[in-house]
C-alpha positions as CSV (number, residue, x, y, z in Angstrom):
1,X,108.4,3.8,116.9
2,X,105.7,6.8,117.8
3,X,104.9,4.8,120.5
4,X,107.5,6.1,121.9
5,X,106.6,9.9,121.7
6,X,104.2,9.2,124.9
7,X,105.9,6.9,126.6
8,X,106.6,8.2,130.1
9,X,105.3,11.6,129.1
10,X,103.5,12.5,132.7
11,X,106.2,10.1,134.5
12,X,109.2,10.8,135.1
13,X,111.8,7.7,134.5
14,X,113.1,6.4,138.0
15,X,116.7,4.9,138.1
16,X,116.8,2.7,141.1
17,X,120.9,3.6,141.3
18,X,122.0,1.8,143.9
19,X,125.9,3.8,145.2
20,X,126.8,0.5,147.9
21,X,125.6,-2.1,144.7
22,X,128.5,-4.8,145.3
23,X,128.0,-8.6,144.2
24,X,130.0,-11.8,145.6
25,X,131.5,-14.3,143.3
26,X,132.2,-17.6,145.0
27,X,134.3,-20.0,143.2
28,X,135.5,-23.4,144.2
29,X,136.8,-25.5,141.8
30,X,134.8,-26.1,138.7
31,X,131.8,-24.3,140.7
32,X,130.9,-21.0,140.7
33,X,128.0,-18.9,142.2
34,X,126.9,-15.2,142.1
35,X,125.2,-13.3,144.6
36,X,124.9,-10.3,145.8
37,X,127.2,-9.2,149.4
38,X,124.7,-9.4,152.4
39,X,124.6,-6.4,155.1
40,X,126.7,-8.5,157.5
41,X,129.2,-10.3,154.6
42,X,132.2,-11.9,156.0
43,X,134.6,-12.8,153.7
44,X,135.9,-16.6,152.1
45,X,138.9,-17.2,151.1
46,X,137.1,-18.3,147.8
47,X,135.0,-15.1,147.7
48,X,135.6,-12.2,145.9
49,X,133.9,-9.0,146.1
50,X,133.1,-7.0,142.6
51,X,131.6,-3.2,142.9
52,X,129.1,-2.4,140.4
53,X,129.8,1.1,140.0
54,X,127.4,4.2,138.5
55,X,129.1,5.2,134.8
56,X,129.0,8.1,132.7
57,X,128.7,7.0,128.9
58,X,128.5,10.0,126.0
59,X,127.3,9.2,122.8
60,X,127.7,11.7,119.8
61,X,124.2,11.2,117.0
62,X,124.3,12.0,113.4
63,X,121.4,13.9,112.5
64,X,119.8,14.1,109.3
65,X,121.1,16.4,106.5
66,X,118.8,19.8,106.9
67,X,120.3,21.9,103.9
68,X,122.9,24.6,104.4
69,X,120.4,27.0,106.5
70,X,119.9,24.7,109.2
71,X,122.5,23.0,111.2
72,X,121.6,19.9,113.5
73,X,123.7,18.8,116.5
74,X,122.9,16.2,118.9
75,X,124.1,13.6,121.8
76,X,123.4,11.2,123.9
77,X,124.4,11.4,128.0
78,X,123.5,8.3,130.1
79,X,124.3,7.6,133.8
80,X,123.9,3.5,133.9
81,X,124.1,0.9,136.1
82,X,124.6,-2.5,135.7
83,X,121.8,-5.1,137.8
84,X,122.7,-8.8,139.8
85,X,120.9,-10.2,137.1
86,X,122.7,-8.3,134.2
87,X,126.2,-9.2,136.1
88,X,125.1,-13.2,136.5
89,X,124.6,-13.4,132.5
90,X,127.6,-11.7,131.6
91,X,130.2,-13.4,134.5
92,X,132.7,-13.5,132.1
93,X,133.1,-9.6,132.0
94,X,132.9,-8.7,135.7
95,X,136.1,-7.1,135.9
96,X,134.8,-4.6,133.1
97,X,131.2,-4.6,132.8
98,X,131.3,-1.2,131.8
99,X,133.0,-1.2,128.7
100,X,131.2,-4.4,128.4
101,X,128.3,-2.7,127.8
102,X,129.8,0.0,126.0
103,X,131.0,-2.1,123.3
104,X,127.8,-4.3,122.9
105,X,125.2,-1.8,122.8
106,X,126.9,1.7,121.8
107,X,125.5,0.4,117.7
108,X,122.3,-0.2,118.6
109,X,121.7,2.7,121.2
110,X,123.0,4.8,118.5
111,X,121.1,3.2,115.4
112,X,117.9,3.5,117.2
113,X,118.5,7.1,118.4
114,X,119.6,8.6,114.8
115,X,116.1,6.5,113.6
116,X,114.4,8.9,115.9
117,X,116.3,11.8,115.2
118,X,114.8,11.7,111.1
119,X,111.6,13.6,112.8
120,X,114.0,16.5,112.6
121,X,113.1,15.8,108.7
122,X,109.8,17.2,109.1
123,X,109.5,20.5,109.6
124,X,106.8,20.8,112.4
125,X,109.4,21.0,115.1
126,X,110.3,24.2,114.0
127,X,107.3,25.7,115.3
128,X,106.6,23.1,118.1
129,X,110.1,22.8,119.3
130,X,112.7,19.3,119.8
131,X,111.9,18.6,123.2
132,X,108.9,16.1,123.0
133,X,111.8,14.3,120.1
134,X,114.6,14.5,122.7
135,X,112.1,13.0,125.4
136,X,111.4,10.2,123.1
137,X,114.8,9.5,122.5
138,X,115.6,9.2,126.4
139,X,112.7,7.0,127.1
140,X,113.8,4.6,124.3
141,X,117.8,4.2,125.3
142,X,115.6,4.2,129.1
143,X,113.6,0.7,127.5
144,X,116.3,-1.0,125.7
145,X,118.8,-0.7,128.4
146,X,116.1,-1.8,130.8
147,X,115.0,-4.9,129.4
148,X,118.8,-5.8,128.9
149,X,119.0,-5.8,133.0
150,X,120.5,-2.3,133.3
151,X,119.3,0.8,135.1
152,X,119.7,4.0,133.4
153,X,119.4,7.7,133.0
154,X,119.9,9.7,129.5
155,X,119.5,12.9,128.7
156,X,119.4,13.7,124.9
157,X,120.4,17.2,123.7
158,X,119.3,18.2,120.0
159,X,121.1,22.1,119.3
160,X,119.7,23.9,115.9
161,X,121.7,26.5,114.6
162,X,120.5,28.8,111.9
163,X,122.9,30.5,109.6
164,X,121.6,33.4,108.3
165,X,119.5,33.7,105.4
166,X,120.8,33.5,102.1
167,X,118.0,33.3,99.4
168,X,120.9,31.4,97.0
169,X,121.5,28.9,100.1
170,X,117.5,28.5,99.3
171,X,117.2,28.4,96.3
172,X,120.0,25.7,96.0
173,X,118.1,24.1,98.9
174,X,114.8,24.4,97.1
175,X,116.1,22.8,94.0
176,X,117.5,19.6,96.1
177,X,116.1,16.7,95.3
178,X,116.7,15.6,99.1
179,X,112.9,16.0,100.4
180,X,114.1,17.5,103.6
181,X,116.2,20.0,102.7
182,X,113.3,20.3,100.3
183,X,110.5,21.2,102.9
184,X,113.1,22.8,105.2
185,X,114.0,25.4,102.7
186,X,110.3,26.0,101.8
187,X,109.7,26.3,105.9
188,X,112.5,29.2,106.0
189,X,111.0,30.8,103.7
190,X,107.5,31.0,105.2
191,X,108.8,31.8,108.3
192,X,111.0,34.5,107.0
193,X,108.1,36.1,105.6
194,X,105.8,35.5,108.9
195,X,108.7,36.7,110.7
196,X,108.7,40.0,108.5
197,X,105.2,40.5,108.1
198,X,105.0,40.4,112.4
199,X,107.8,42.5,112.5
200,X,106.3,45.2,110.7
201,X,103.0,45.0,112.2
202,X,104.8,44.8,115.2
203,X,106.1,48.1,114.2
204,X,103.1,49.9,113.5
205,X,101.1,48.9,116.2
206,X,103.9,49.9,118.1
207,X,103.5,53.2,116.0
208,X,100.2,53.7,117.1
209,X,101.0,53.2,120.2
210,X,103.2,56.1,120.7
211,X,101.3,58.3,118.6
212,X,98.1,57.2,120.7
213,X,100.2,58.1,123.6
214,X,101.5,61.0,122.7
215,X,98.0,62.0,122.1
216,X,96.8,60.8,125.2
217,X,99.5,62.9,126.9
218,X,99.1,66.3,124.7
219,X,95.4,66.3,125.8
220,X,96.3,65.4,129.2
221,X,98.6,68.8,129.7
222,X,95.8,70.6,127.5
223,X,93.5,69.6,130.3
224,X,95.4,70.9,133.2
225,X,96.4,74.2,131.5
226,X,92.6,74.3,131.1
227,X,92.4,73.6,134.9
228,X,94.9,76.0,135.7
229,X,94.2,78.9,133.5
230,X,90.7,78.7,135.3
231,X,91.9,78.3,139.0
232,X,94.1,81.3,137.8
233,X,91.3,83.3,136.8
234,X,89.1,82.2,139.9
235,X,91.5,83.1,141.8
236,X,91.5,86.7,140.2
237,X,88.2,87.3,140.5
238,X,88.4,86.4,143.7
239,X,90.9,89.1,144.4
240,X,89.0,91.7,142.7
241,X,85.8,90.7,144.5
242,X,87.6,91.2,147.7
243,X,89.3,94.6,146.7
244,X,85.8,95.7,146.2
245,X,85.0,94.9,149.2
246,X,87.4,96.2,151.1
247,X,86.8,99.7,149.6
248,X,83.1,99.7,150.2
249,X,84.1,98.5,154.0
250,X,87.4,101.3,153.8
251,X,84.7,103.9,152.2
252,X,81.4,103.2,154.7
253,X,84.0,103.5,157.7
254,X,85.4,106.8,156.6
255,X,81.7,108.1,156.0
256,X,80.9,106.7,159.4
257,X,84.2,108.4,161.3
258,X,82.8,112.2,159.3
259,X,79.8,111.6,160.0
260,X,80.3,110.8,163.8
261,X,83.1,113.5,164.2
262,X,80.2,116.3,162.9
263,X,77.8,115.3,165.3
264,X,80.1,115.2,168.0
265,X,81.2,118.8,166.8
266,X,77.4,120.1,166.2
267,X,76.5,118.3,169.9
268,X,79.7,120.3,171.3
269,X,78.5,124.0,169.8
270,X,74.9,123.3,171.1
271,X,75.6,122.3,174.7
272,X,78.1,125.3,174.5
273,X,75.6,127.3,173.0
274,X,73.1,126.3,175.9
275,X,75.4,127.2,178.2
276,X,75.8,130.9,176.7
277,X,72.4,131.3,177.1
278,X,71.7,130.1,180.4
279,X,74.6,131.8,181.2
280,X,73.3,135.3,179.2
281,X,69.9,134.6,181.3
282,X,71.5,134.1,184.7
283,X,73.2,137.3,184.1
284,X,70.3,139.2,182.6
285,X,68.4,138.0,185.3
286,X,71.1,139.2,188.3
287,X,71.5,142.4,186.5
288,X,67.6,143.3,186.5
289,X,67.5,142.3,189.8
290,X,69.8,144.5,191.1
291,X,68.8,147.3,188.7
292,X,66.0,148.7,186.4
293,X,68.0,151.0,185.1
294,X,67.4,151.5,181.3
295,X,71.5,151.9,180.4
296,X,72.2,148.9,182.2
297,X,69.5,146.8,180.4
298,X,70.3,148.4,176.9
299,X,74.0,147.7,177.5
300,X,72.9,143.9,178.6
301,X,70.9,143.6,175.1
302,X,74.3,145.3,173.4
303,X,76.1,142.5,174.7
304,X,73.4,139.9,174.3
305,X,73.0,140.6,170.6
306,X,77.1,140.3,170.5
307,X,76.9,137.2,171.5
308,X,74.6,136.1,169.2
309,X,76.7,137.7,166.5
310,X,79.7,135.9,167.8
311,X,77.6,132.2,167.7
312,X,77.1,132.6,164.3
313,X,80.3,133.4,163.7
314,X,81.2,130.0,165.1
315,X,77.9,128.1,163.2
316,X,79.4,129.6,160.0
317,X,82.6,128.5,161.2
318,X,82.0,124.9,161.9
319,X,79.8,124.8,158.6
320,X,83.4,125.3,156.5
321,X,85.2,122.8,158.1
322,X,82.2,120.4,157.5
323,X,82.8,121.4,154.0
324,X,86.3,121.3,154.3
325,X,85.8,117.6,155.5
326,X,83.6,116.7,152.8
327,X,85.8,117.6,150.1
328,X,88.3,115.9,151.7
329,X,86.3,112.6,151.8
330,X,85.4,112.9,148.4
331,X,89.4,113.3,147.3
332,X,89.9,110.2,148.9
333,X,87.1,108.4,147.4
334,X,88.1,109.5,144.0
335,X,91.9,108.1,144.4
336,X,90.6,105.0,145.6
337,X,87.9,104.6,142.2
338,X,91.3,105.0,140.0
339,X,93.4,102.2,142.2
340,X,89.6,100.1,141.9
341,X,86.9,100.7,139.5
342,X,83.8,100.2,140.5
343,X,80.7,100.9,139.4
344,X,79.1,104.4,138.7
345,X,75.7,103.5,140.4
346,X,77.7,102.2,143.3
347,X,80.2,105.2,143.7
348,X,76.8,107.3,143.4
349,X,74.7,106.3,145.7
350,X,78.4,105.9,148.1
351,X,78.6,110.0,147.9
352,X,74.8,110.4,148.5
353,X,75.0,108.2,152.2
354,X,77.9,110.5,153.1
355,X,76.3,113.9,152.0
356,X,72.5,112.5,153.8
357,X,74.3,111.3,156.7
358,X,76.8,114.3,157.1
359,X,73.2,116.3,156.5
């Protein structure tokens, strides 16, 4: 019936159990009536109560043949109920109107579920799955127990099992003369090979993945020793440029402190020197006041001109330890080019400020 395969296919199938479902038989004499109990039933000594009761019914299918790959299992589960009307036709078998309807319709549930079950002979549900068969299986024992007067819920379970693949189990298959095992053999076998065939293009992609990766990530660490071999050498001319620097700063403040401790000594000798001869000149001057005499104004040039002698003594000494400071300067200038070379144009023109300002 593929009428069936829709039937109830956006609805699901509603039972209408009722768990308090009790009926009354009344019986007098050759009279006998059948209702069911009211909410506020009070009993007759001619009444009697019968429950009907929610049963469990199992029901094992025969599935088609498949071949010796493909092993079909199935069966039927239904939850019924038996209705007033149902239970008024069949008065007789109140006591046991479950194994009533066991007996009466187990064949014909049965018959027209295996009927169903031959779709399992085409091979499209091995692709699109058994569920839309078992659905149409339920519906149907749902329609033939329904318009018998009986409430119902099935559940149908189909189980495939695949033994594993045995290209003489095939080829024995493939030679049947049995259509189905026919078609189902031939459907093994195409989706053995589509099963391959994804599996090893599963593999490769999966290859090029992780040698895409691997790529991805060797040029990734290339790119941050790149990063970090220039941060590293950034960082070192960096360093250099402020080693450089720091001696031009350590060299113009050494110039500067020579420089400044040479005029400080020149400004010293003159304003001694000054003194000398103010002091030579207040002297001279007392000493002609107080006498023209020609000795004592020979012996006051005698001691002038020692004077003078003895200042250059002291110009010629002051000169050396310029020099002396100079060379020292320049010592300390060369150790510091050999800790950081620098350029000969800069330590050049370097020594020229410190000889032009020490001049």
């Amino acid at each position: 019936m593929p009428e069936l395969e829709t039937l109830f296919e956006d609805d699901r199938w509603s039972t209408g159990f009722e768990g308090d479902r009790r009926v009354v038989l009344a019986r007098l004499g050759p009279f006998q009536r059948l209702f069911p109990r009211p909410r506020n039933y009070v009993k007759r000594w001619h009444h009697r109560v019968i429950d009907l009761v929610i049963e469990d019914w199992e029901i094992p299918l025969e599935p088609p043949s498949l071949g010796n790959v493909c092993t079909v299992m199935a069966r039927l589960s239904i939850r019924f109920q038996p209705t007033l009307a149902f239970a008024r036709e069949h008065v007789e078998h109140l006591d046991q109107l479950g194994d009533h309807i066991r007996g009466r319709y187990r064949a014909l549930i049965k018959d027209a579920a295996e009927e169903l079950l031959r779709g399992l002979e085409s091979v499209n549900w091995l692709d699109q799955g058994h569920a839309r068969l078992e659905r149409g299986i339920e519906d149907l024992v749902h329609e033939l127990l329904a318009i018998r007067d009986i409430q119902s819920r099935c559940r149908c379970r189909i189980e495939a099992a695949f033994a594993d693949i045995d290209i003489e189990r095939l080829e024995v298959d493939m030679a049947s003369a049995d259509p189905a095992r026919n078609a189902m053999a031939l459907q093994i076998l195409r989706r053995r090979r589509e099963t391959l065939e994804r599996v090893a293009q599963e593999k490769q992609e999966q290859l090029l993945l992780e040698q895409r990766l691997r790529l991805e990530h060797q040029a990734r660490v290339l790119e941050l020793l790149k990063q970090e071999t220039a941060l590293v050498r950034d960082q070192q001319q960096e360093q250099v440029l402020q080693a450089r620097e720091a001696l031009r700063a350590e060299e113009l403040r050494e110039a500067e402190k020579i420089e400044s401790e040479v005029r400080l000594r020149r400004e010293r000798l003159r304003q001694e020197t000054e003194l000398k001869h103010l002091e030579l000149e207040s002297s001279l001057h007392e000493k002609t006041e107080r006498s023209a005499n020609y000795n004592e104004v020979h012996e006051h040039l005698k001691r002038e001109i020692e004077l003078l002698a003895m200042e250059r003594q002291r110009l010629s000494l002051e000169e050396e330890i310029h020099k002396t400071k100079l060379a020292r300067a320049k010592g300390w200038i060369i150790g510091a080019r050999k800790r950081f070379p620098l350029g000969q144009d800069e330590d050049t023109t370097m020594e020229g400020q410190i000889t032009h300002k020490s001049d």
